[in-house]
C-alpha positions as CSV (number, residue, x, y, z in Angstrom):
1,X,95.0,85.7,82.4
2,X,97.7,88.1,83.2
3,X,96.8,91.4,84.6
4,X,97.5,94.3,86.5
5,X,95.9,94.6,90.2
6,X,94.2,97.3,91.3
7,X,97.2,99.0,93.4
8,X,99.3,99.0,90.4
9,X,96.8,100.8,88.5
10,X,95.8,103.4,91.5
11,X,99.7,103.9,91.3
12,X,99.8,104.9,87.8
13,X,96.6,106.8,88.3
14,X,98.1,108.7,91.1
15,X,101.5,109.4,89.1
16,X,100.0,110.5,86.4
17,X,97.8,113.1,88.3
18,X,101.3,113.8,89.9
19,X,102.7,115.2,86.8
20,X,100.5,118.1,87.1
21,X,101.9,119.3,90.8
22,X,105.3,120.2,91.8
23,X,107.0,120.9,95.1
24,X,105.5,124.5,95.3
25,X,101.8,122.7,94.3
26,X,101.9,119.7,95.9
27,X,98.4,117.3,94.5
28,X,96.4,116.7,97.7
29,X,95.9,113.1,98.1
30,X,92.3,113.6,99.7
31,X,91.1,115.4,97.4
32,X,92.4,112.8,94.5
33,X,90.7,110.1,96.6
34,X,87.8,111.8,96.6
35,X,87.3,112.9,92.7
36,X,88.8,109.4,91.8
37,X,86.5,107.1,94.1
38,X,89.7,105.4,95.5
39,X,90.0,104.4,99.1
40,X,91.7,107.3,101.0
41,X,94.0,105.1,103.1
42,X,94.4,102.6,100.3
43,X,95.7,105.8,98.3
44,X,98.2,106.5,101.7
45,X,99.7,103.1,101.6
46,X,100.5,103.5,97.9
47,X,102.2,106.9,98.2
48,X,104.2,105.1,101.1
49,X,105.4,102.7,98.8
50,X,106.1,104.9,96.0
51,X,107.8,107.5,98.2
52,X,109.4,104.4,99.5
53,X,111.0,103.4,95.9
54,X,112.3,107.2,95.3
55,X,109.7,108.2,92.7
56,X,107.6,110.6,94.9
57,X,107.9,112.8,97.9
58,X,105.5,115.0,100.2
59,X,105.3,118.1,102.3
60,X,103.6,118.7,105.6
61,X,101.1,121.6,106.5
62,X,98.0,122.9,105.4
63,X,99.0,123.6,102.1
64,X,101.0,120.2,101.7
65,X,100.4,117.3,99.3
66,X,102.7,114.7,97.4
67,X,104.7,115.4,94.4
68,X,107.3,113.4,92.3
69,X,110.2,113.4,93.1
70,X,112.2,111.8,89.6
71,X,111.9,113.2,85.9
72,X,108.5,112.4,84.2
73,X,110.5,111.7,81.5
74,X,112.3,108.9,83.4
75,X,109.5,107.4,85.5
76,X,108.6,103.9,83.4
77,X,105.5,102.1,84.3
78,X,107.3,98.5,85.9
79,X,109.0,101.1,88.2
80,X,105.5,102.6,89.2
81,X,104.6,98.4,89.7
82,X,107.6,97.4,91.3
83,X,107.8,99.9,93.8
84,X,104.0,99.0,94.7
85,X,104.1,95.2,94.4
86,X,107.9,94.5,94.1
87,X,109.9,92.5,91.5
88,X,107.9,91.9,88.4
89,X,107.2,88.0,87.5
90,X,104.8,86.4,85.6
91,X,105.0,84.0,88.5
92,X,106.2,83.4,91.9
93,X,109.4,81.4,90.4
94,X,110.0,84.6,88.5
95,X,110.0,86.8,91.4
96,X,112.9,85.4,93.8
97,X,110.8,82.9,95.3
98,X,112.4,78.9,94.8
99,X,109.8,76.7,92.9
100,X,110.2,72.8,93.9
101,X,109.6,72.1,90.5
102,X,112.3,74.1,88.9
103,X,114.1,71.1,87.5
104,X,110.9,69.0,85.7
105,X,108.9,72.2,85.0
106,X,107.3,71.6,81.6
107,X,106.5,75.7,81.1
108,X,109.5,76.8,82.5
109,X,110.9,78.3,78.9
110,X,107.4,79.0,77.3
111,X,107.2,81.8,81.2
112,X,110.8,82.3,81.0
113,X,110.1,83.9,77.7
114,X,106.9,85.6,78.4
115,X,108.6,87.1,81.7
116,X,111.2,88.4,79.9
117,X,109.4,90.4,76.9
118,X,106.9,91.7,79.6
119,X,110.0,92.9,81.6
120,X,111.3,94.4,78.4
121,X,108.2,96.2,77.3
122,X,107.2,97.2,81.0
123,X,110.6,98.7,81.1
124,X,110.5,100.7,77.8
125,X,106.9,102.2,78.9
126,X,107.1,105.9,79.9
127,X,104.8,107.2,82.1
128,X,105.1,110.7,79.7
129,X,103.9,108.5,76.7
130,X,100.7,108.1,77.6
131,X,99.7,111.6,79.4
132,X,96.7,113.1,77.5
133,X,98.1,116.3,76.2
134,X,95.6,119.4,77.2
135,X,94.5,121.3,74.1
């Protein structure tokens, strides 16, 4: 079964909570951990890597906090994935790593495929599309 770990989806959690603050009203990460139930240093170590992969930023101080960094409107959910886990692929052979068996691999086109439409579809997937729009 393919599916998304649990610091991918923190990741998009925390984006799309980010969408709400800006650089003058930076979201404070505690207090996300702590109305989310999401481990506080957990949630540090994925704003590192998404601050890391250009999609975020933060501010120091009492009144500091993270906030993104890129357009909502430009922020797709296999950038959100990639910059917490790295390359996308179905499997290790998919992600840069060499696979001994590359050359009598019996699924190799049936993953190839899958791979690539996941790509595709992760990389069409706006982080905008799916915000629940306040009444």
């Amino acid at each position: 079964m393919i599916s998304i770990n649990r610091q991918s989806d923190y990741a998009i959690q925390l984006v799309v909570a980010l969408t709400k603050a800006s650089e003058n009203k930076p979201l404070s990460l505690k207090k996300f951990s702590i109305e989310n139930n999401i481990s506080f240093l957990f949630l540090q170590r994925i704003a590192r890597s998404l601050k890391s992969g250009g999609l975020i930023n933060s501010s120091r101080g009492m009144y500091g906090g993270y906030f993104l960094l890129k357009d909502i409107k430009k922020i797709t959910v296999k950038q959100v994935m990639e910059a917490v886990d790295g390359p996308f692929g179905v499997t290790a052979c998919f992600r840069g790593h060499t696979c001994p068996r590359a050359k009598t691999c019996s699924s190799k086109q049936v993953l190839n495929n899958l791979n690539y439409k996941l790509n595709e579809i992760l990389s069409n997937m706006l982080i905008v599309d799916y915000l629940v729009k306040d009444n």
